[in-house]
PDB file of N, CA, C, O and CB in Angstrom:
ATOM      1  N   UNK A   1      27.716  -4.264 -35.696  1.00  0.00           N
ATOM      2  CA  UNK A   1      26.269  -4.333 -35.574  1.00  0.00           C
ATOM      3  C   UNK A   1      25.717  -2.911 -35.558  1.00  0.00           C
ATOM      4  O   UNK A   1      25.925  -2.238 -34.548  1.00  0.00           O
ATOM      5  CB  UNK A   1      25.848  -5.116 -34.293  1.00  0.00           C
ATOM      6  N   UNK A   2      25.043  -2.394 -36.559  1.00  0.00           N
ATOM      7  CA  UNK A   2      24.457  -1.469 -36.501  1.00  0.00           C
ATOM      8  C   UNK A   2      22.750  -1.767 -36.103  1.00  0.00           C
ATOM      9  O   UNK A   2      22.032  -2.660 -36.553  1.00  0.00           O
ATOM     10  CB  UNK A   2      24.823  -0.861 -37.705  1.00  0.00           C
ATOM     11  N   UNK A   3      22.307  -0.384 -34.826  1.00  0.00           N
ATOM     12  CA  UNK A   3      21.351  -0.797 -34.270  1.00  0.00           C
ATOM     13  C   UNK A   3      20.712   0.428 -34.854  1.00  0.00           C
ATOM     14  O   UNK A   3      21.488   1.355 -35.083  1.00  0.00           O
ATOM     15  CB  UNK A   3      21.410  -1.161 -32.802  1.00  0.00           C
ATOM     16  N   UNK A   4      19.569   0.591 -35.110  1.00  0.00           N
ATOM     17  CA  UNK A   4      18.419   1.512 -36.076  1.00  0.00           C
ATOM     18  C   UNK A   4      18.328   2.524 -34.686  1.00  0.00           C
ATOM     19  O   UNK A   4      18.819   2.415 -33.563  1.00  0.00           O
ATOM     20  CB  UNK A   4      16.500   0.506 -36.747  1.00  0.00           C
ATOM     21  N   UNK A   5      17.484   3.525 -35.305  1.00  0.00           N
ATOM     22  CA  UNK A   5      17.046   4.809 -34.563  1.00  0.00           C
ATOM     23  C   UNK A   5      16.065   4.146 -33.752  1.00  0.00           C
ATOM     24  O   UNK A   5      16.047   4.013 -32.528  1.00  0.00           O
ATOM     25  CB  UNK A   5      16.435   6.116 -35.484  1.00  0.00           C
ATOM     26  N   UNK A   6      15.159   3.705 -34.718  1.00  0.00           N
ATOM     27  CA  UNK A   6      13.731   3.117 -34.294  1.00  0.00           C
ATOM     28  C   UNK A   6      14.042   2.562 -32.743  1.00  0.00           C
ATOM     29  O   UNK A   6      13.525   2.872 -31.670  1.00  0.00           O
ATOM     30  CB  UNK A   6      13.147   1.716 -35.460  1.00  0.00           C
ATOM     31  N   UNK A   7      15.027   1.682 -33.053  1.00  0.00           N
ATOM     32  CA  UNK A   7      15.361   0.761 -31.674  1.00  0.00           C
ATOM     33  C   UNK A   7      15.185   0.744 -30.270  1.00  0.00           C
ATOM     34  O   UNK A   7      14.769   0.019 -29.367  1.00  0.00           O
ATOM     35  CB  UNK A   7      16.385   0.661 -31.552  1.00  0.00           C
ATOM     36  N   UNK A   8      15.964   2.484 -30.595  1.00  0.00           N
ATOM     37  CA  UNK A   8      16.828   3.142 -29.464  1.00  0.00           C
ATOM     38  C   UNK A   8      15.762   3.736 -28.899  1.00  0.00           C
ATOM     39  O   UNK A   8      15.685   3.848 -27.676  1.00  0.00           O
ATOM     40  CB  UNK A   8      18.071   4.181 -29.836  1.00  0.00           C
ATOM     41  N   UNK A   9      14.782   4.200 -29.759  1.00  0.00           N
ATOM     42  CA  UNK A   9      13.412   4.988 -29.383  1.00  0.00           C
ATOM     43  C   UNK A   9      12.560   4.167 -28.812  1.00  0.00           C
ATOM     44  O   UNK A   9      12.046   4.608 -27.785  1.00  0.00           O
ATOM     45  CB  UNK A   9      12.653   5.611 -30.525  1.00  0.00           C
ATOM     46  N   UNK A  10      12.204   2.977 -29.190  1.00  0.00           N
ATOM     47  CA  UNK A  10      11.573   2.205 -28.768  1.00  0.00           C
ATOM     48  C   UNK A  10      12.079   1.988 -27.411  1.00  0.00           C
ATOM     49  O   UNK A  10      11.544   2.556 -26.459  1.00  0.00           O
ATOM     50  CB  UNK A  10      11.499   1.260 -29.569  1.00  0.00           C
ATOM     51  N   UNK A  11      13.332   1.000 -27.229  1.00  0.00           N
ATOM     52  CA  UNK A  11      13.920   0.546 -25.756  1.00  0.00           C
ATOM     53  C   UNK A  11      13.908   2.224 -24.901  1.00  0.00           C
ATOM     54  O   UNK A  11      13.320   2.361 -23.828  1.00  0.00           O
ATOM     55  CB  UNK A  11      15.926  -0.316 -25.954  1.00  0.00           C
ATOM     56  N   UNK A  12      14.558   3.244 -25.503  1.00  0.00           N
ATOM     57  CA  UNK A  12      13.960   4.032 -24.567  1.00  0.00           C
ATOM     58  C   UNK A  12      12.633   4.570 -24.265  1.00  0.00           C
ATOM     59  O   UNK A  12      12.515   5.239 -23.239  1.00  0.00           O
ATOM     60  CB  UNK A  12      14.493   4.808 -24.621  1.00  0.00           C
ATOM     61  N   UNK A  13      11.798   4.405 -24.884  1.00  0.00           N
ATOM     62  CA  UNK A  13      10.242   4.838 -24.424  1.00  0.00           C
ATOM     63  C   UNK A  13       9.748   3.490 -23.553  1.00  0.00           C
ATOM     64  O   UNK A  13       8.727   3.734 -22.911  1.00  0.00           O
ATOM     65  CB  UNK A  13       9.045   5.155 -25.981  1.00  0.00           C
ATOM     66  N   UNK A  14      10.135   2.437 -23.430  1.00  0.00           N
ATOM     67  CA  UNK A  14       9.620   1.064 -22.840  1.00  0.00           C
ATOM     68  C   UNK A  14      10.497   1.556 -21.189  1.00  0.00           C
ATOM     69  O   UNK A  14       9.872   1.683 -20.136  1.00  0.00           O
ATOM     70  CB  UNK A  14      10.344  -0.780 -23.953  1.00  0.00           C
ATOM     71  N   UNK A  15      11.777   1.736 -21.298  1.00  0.00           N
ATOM     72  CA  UNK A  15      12.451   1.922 -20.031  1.00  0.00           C
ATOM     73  C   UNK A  15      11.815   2.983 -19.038  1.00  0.00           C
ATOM     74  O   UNK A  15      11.817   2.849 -17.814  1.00  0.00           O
ATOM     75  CB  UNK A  15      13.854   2.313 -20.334  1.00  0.00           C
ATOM     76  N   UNK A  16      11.043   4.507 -20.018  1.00  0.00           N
ATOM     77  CA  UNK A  16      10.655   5.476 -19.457  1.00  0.00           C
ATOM     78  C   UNK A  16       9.114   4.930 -19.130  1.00  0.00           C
ATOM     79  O   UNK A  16       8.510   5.566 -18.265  1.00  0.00           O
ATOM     80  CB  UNK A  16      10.905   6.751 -20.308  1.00  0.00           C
ATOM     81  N   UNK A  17       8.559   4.020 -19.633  1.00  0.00           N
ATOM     82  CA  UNK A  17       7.205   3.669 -18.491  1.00  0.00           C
ATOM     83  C   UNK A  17       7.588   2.217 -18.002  1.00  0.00           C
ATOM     84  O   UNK A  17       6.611   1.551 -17.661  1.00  0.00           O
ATOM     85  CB  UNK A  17       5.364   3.613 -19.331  1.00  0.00           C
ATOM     86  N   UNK A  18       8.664   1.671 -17.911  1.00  0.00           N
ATOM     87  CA  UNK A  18       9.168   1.002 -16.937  1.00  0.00           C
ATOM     88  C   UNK A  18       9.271   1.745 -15.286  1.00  0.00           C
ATOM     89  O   UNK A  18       8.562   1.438 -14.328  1.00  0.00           O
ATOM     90  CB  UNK A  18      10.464   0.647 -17.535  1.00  0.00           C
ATOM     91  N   UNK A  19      10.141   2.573 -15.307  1.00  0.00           N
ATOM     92  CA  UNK A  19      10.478   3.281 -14.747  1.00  0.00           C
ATOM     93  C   UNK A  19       9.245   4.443 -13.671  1.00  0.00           C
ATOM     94  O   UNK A  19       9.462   4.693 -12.485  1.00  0.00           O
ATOM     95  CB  UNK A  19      11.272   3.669 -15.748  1.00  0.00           C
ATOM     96  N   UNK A  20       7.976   5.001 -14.492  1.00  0.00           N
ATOM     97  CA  UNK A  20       7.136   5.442 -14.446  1.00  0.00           C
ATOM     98  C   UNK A  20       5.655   3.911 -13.395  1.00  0.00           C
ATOM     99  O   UNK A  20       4.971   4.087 -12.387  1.00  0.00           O
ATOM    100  CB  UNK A  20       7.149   6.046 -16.118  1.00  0.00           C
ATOM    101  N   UNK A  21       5.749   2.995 -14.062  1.00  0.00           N
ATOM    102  CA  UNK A  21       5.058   2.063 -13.165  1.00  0.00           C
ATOM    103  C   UNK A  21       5.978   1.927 -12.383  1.00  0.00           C
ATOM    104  O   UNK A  21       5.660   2.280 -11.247  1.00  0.00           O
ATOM    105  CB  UNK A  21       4.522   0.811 -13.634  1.00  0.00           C
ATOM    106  N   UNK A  22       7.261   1.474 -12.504  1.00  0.00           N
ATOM    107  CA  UNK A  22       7.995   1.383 -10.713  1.00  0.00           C
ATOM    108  C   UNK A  22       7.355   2.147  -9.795  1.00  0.00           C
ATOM    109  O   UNK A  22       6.580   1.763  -8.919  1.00  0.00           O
ATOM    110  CB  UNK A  22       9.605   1.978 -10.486  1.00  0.00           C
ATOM    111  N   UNK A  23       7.765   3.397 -10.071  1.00  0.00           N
ATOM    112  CA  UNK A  23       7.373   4.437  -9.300  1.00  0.00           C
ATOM    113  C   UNK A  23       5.845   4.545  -8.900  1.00  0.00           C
ATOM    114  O   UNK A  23       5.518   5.030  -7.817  1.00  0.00           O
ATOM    115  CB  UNK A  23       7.782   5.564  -9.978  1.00  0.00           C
ATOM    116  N   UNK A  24       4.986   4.105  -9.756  1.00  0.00           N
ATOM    117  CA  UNK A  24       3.490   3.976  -9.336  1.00  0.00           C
ATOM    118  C   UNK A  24       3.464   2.782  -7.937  1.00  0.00           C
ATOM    119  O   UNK A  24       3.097   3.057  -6.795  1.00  0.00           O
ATOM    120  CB  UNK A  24       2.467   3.334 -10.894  1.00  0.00           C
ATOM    121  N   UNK A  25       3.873   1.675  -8.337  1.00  0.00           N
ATOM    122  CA  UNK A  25       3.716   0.685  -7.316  1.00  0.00           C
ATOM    123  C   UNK A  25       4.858   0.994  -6.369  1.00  0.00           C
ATOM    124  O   UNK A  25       4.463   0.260  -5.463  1.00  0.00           O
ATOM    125  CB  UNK A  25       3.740  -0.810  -7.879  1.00  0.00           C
ATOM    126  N   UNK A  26       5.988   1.529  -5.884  1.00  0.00           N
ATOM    127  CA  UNK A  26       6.239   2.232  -5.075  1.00  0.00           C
ATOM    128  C   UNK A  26       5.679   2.523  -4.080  1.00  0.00           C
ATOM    129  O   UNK A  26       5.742   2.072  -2.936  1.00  0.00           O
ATOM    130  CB  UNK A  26       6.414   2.884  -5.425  1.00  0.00           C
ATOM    131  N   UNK A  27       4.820   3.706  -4.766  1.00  0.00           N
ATOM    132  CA  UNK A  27       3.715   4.427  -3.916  1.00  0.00           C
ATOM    133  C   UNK A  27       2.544   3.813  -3.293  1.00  0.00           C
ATOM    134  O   UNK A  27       2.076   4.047  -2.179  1.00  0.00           O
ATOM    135  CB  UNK A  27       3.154   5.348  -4.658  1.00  0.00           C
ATOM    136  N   UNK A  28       2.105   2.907  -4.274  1.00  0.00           N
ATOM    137  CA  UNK A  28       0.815   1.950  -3.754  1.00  0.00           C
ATOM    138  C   UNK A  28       1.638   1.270  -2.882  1.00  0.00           C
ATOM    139  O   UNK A  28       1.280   1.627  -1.760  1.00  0.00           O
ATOM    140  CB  UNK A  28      -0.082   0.870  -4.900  1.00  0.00           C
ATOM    141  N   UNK A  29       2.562   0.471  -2.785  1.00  0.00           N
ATOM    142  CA  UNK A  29       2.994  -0.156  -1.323  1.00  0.00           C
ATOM    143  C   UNK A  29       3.188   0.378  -0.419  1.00  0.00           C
ATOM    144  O   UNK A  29       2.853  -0.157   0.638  1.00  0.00           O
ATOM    145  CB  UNK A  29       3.920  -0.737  -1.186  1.00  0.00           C
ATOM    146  N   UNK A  30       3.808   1.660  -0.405  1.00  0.00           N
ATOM    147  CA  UNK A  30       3.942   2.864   0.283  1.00  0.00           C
ATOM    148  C   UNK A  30       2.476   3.393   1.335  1.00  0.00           C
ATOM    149  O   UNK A  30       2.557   3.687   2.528  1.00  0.00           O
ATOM    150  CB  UNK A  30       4.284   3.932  -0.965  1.00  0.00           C
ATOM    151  N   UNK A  31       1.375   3.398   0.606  1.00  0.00           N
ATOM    152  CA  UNK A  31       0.204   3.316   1.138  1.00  0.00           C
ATOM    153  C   UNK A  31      -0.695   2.200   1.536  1.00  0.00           C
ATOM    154  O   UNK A  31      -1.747   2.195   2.175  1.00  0.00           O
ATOM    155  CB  UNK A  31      -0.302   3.880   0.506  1.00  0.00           C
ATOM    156  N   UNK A  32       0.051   1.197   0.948  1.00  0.00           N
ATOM    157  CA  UNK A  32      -0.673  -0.099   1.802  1.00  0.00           C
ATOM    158  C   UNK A  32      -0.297  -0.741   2.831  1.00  0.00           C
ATOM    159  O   UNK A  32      -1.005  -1.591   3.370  1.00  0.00           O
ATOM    160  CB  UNK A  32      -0.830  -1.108   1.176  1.00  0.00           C
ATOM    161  N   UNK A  33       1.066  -0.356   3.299  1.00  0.00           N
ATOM    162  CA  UNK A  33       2.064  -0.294   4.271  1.00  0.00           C
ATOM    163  C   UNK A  33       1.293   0.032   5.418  1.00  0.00           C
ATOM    164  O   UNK A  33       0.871  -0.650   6.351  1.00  0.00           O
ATOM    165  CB  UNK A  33       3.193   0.669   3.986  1.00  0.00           C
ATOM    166  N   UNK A  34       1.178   1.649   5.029  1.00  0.00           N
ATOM    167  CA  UNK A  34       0.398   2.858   6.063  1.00  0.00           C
ATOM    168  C   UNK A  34      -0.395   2.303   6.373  1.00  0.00           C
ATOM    169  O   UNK A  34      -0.109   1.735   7.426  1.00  0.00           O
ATOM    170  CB  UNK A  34      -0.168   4.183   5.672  1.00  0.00           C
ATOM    171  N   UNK A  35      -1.554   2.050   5.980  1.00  0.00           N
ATOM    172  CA  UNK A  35      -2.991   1.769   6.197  1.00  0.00           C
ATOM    173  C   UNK A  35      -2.542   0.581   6.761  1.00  0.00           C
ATOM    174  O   UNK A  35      -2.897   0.637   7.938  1.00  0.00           O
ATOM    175  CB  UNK A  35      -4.107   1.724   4.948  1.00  0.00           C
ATOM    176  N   UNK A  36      -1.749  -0.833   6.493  1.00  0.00           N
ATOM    177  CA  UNK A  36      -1.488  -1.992   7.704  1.00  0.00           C
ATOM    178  C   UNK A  36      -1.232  -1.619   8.870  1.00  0.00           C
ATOM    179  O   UNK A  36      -1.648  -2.184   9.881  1.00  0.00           O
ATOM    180  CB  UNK A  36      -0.430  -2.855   7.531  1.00  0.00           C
ATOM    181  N   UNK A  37      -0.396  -0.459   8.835  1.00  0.00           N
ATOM    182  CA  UNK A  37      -0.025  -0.161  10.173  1.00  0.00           C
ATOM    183  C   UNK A  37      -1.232   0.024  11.013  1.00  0.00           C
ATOM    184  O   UNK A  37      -1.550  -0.596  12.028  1.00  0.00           O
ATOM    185  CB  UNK A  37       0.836   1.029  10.230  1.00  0.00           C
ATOM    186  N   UNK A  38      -1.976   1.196  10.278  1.00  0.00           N
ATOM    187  CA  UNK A  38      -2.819   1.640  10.921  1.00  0.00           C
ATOM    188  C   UNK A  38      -4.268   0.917  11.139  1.00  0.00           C
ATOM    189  O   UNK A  38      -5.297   1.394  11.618  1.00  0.00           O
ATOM    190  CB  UNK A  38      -2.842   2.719  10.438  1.00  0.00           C
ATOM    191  N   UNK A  39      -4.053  -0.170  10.716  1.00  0.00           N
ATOM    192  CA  UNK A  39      -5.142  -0.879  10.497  1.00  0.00           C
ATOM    193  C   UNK A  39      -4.624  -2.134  11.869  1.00  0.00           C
ATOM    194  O   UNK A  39      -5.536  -2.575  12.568  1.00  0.00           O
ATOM    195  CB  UNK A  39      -5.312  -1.409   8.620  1.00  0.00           C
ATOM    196  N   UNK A  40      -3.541  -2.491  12.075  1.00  0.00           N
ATOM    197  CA  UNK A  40      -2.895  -3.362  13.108  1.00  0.00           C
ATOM    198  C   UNK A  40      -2.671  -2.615  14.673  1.00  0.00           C
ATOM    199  O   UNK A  40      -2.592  -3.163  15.773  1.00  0.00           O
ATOM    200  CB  UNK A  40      -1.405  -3.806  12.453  1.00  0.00           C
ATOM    201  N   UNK A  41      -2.601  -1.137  14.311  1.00  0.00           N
ATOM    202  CA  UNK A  41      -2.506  -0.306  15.576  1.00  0.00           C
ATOM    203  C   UNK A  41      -3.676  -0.425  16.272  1.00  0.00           C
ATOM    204  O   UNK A  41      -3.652  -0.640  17.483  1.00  0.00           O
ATOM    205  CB  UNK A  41      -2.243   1.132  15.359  1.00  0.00           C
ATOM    206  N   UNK A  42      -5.178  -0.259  15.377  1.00  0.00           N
ATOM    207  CA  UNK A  42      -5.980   0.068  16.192  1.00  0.00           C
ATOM    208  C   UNK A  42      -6.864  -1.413  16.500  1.00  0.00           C
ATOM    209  O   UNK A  42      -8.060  -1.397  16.793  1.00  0.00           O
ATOM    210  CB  UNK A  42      -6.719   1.332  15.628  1.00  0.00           C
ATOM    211  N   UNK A  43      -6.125  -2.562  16.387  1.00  0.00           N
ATOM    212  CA  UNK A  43      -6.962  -3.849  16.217  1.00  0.00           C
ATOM    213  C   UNK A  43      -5.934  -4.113  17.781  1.00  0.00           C
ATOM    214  O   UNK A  43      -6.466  -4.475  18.830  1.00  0.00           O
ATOM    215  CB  UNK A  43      -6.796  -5.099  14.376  1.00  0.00           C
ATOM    216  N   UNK A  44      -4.986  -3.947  17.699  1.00  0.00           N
ATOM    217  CA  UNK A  44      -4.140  -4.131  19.085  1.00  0.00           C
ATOM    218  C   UNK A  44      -4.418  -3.185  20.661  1.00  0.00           C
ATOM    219  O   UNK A  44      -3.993  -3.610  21.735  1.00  0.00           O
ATOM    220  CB  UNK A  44      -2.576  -3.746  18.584  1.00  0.00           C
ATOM    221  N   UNK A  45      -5.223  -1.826  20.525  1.00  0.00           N
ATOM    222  CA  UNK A  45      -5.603  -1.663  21.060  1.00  0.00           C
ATOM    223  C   UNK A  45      -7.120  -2.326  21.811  1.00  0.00           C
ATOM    224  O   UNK A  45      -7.669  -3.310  21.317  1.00  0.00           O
ATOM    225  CB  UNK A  45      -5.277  -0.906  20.666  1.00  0.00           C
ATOM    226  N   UNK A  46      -7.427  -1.934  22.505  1.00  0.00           N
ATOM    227  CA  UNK A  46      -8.918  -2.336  23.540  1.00  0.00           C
ATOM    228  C   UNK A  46     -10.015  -0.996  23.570  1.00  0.00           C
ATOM    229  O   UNK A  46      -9.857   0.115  24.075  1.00  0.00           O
ATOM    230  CB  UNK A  46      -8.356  -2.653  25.534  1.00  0.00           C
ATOM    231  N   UNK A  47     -11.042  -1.497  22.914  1.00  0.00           N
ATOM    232  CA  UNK A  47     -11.997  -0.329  22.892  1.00  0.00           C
ATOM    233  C   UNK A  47     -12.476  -0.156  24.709  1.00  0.00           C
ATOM    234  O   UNK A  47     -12.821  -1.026  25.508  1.00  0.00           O
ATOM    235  CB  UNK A  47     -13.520  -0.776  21.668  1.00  0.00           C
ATOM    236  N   UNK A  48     -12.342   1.056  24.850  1.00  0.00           N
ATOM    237  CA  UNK A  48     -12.519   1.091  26.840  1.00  0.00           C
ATOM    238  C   UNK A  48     -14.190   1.395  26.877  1.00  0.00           C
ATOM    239  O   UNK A  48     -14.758   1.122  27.934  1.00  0.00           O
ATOM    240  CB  UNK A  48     -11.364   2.881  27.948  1.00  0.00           C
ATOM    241  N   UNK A  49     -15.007   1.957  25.748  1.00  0.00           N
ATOM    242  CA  UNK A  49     -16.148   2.151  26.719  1.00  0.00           C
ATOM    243  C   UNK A  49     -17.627   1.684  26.029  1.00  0.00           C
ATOM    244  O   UNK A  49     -18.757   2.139  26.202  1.00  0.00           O
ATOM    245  CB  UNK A  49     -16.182   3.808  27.167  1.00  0.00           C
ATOM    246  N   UNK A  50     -17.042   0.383  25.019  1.00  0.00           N
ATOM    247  CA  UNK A  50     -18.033  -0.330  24.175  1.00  0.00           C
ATOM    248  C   UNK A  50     -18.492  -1.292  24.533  1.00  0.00           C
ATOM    249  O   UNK A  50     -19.689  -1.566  24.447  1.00  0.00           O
ATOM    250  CB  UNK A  50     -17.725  -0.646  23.137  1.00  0.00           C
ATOM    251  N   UNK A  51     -17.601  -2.014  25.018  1.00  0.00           N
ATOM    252  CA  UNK A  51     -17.320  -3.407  25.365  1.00  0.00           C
ATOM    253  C   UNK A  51     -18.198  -3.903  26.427  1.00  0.00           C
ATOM    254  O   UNK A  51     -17.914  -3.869  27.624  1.00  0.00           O
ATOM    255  CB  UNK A  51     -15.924  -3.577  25.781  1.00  0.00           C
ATOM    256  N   UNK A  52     -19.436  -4.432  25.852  1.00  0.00           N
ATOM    257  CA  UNK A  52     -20.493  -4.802  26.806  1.00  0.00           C
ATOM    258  C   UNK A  52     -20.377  -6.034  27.788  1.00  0.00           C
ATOM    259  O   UNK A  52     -20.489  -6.148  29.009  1.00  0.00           O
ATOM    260  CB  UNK A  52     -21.629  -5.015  26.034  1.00  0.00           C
ATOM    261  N   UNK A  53     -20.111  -6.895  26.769  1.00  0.00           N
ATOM    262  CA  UNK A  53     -19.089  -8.173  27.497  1.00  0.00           C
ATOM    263  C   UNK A  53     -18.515  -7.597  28.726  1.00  0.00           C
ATOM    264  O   UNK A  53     -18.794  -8.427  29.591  1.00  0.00           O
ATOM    265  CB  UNK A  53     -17.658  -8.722  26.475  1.00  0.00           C
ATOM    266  N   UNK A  54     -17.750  -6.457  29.378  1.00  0.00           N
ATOM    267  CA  UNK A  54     -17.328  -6.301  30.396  1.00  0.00           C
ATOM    268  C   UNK A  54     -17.888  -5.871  31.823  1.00  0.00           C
ATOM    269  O   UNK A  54     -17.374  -5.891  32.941  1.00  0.00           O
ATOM    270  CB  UNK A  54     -16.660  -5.762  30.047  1.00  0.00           C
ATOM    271  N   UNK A  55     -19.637  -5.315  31.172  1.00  0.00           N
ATOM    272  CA  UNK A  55     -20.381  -5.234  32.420  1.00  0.00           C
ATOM    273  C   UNK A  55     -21.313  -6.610  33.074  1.00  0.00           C
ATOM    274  O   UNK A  55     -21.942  -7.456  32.439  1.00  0.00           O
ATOM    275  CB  UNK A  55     -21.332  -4.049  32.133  1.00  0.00           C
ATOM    276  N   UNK A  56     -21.225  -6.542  33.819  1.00  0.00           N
ATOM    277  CA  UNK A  56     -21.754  -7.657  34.771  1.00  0.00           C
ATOM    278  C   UNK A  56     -23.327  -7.751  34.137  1.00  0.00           C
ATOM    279  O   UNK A  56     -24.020  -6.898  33.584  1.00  0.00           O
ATOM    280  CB  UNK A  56     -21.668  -7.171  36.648  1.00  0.00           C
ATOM    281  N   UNK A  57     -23.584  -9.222  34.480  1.00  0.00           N
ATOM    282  CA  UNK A  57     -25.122  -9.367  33.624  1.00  0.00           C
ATOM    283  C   UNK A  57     -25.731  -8.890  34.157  1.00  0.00           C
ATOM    284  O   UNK A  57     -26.331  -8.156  33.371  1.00  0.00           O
ATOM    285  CB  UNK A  57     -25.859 -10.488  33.330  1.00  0.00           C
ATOM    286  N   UNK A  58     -26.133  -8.721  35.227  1.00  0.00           N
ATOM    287  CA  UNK A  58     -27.345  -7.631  36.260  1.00  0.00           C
ATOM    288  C   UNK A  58     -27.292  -6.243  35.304  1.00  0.00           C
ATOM    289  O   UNK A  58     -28.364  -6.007  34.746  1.00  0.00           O
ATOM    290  CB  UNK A  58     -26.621  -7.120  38.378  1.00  0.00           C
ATOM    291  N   UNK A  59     -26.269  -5.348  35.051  1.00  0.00           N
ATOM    292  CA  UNK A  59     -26.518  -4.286  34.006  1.00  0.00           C
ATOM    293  C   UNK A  59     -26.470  -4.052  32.763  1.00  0.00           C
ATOM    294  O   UNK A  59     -26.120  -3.103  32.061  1.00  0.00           O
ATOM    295  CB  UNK A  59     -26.057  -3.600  34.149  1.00  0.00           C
ATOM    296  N   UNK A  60     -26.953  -5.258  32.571  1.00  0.00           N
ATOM    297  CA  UNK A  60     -27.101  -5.374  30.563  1.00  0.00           C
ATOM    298  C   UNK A  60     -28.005  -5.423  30.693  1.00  0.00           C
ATOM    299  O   UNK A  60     -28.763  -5.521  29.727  1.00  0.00           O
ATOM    300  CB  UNK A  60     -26.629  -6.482  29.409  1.00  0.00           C
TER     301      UNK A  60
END
């Protein structure tokens, strides 16, 4: 089986932006990761000096 030049050029230019979007979405999960974290860190904390709900109705 002889396989053409063309071929080889082709399957390798398809593998090299194969390879190139991997690496893009990688990164985008990589940063959507982050931002969950940081988006779950500060939803698990308690805001201490907003929270009106916590003063008694006489000082609202």
């Amino acid at each position: 089986m002889i396989v053409s030049a063309h071929l080889i050029w082709r399957v390798a230019l398809l593998g090299i932006v194969f390879a190139a979007d991997l690496v893009v979405f990688i990164g985008l999960c990589h940063d959507e990761l982050r931002g969950w974290r940081v988006r779950r860190r500060t939803r698990d904390t308690k805001p201490m000096g907003d929270d009106v709900s916590a003063l008694p109705s006489s000082a609202r």
